[in-house]
N, C-alpha and C positions, 0 to 999 in steps of 0.2 A: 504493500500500500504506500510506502514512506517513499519507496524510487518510484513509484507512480507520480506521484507527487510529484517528487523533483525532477523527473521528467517532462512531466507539465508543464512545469516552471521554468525552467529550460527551454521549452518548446515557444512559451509565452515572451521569457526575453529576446528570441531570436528572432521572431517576429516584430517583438516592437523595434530592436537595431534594424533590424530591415526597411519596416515604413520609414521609420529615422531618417536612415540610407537614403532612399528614398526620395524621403521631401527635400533633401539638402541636395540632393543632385538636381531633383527637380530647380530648385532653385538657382541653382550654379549653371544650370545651361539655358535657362529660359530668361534667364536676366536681361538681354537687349530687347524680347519683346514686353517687356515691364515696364523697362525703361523708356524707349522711344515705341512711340505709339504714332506712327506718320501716317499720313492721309496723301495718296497722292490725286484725287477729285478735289480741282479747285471749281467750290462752289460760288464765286462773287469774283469781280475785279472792282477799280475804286471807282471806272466811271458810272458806274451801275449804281453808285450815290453821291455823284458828282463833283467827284474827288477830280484832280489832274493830277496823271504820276506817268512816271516811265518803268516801261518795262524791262530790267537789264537782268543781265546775266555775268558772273565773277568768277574769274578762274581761282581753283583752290589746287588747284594738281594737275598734272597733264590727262588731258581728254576728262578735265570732271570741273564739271560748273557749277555753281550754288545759282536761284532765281532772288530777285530781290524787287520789291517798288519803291520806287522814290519818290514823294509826297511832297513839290514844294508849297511851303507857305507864301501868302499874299505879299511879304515882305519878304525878297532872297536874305539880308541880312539877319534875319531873327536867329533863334536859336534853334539845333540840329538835337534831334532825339536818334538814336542807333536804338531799336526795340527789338530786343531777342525774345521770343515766345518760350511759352512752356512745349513740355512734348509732345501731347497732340495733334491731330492736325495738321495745319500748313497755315499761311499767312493770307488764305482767302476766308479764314476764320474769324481773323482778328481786324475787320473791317469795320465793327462797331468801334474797338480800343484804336484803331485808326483817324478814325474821325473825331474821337474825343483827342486825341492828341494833335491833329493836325489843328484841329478847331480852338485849341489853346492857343494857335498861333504860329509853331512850333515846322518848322521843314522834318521830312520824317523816314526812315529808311527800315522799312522791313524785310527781314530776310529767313529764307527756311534754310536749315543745314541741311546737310545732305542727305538724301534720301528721302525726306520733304515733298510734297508737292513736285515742283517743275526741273527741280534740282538731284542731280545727277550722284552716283555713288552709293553708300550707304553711309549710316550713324553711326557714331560710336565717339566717347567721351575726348579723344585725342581729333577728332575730325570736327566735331561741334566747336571745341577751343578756337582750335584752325579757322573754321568758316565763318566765326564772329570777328575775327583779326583780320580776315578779309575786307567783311563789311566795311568794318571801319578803316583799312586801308583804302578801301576806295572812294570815301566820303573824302577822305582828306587830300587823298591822289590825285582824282579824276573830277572831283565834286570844288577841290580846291578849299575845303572845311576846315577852319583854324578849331586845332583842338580846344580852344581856352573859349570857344563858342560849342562844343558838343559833346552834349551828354550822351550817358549811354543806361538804358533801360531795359531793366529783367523780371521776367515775368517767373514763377515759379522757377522749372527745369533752368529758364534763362536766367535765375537770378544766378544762379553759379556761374554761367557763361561771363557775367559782366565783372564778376567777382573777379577773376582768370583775368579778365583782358584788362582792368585796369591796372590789374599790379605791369602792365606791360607798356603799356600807351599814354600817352599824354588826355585829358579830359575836363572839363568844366565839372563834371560831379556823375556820378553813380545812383541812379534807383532800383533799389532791389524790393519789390512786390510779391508777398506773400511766398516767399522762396525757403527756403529749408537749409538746415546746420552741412549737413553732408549725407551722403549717400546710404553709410553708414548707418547714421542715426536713423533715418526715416526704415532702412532695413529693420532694427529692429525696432520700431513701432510697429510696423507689416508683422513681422513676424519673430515677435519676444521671444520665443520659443528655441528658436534655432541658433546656431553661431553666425550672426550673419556679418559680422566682420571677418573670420577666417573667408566666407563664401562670398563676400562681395566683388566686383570685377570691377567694379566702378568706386570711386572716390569723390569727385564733384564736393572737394572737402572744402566749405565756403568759410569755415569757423575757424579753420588755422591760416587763415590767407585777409579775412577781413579786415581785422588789425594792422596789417601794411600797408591800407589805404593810403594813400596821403592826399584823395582829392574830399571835397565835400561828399557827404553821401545821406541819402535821404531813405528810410525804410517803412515798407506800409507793410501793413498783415493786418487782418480780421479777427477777434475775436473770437468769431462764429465761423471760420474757416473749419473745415469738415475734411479735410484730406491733409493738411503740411497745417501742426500746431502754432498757433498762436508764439507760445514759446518759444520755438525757434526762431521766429521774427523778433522777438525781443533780446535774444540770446545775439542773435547776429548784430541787434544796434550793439548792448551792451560794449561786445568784444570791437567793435570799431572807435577809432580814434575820432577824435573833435575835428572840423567841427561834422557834427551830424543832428538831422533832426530824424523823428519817428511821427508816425500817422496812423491813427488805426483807422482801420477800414469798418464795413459794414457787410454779412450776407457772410454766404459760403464761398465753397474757395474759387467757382468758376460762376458767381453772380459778379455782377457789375455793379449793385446798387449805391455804392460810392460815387459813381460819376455822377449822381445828381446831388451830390453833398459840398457843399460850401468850404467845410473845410479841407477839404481834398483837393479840391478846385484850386481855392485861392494857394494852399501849401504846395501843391504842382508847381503852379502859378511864380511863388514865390522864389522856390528852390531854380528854375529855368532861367529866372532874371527879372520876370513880366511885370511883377507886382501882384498884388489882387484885383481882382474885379474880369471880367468876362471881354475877351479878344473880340476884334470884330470882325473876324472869320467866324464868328456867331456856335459858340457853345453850345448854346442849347438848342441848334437847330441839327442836330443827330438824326438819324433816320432809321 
């Protein structure tokens, strides 16, 4: 009865190392499609809300191009936003956060990494790096964009992107939006359970690199944010150097309902150069 038993029991641990096994492999090879989640159906371009942009194309590598729009504002001298999106999607998504930023005033360049939408290659964390240092290579190159006029803007996945490029580039200021400490950490939130540091393949470590700032940098996150804690938006002001401001936002992590809030507005506003009060590229006329 007793080696019954322990044969049981035996039979019961080797099963559970197995699922164990298991989940941790699952994990360790399904990690790019976790992480990059692209869309390549673009559904909108800008003039379909009566945006003017151009449609360009940026070499990253021989035979591989990233896609990008360029959004000027009413005034060519105003100030240049560089917007890295989250992983999602493509940049025919982000035509409402298009408009709210072109409509602050602001000239605007958005772009998909690779494997993206219209953009050529695949993703992956050393390619992403790569094709935001493009972007901005070519605002400053080809655009003729003085960096002490251009910001650079991250959205979740993209707030690491921007995180990266300014320890590298010259810039007016950094806004990092609802983005996350590192790769790491959000692993284990997903999944407490597991080692996901031994299994992570990605890094996008924002929280050892923030602190090196040395431009302005502004941080928004939502309380009510439902996917990348609150907390790490405050972790990542915390660990950044002065000067910096914070903005909490409003809604979950993929509502918008901040763009009709005043203080986001004008703190946008503010941190860009503009002042407070409403562009007249007309803010509130979004569509």
């Amino acid at each position: 009865m007793v080696k019954k038993l322990i044969s049981m029991l035996v039979a019961f641990v080797v099963i559970l190392v197995v699922l164990f096994g298991a989940l941790c492999a699952g994990l360790y090879f399904n990690q790019n499609s976790m992480v990059f989640v692209p869309s390549r159906e673009m559904v909108m371009t800008p003039d379909e809300v009566n945006m003017r942009y151009e449609d360009i194309y940026i070499e990253v590598a021989p035979g591989e191009n990233i896609n990008a729009w360029y959004i000027p504002a009413n005034d060519s001298s105003a100030p240049t936003v560089l917007f890295c999106h989250g992983n999602t999607g493509n940049i025919s998504h982000r035509i409402y956060s298009a408009q709210f930023l072109n409509g602050l005033g602001a000239n605007l360049l958005l772009f998909d990494c690779r494997g993206y939408g219209m953009s050529d290659g695949a993703p992956s964390e050393e390619n992403a790096y790569a094709d935001a240092a493009a972007a901005y290579n070519w605002l400053v190159n080809e655009k003729g964009i003085n960096p002490s006029n251009l910001f650079i803007f991250g959205r979740s996945l993209g707030g690491a992107l921007v995180v990266e490029l300014a320890l590298h580039v010259e810039c007016a200021g950094v806004i990092v939006e609802s983005s996350f400490t590192s790769a790491h950490d959000m692993g284990q939130r997903m999944f407490p359970y597991l080692p996901t540091k031994l299994l992570s393949r990605y890094r996008f470590d924002s929280i050892s690199k923030v602190g090196r700032l040395s431009c302005p940098i502004l941080v928004t996150h939502s309380p009510d944010d439902d996917l990348i804690p609150y907390e790490m938006g405050r972790s990542l002001y915390n660990r950044a150097a002065e000067p910096k401001t914070f903005i909490d936002l409003s809604g979950r992590h993929n509502e918008r309902l901040y763009f009709d809030s005043d203080v986001y507005i004008n703190g946008l506003r503010g941190f860009l150069g503009f002042g407070a009060g409403i562009s007249e590229q007309g803010i509130r006329d979004w569509h």
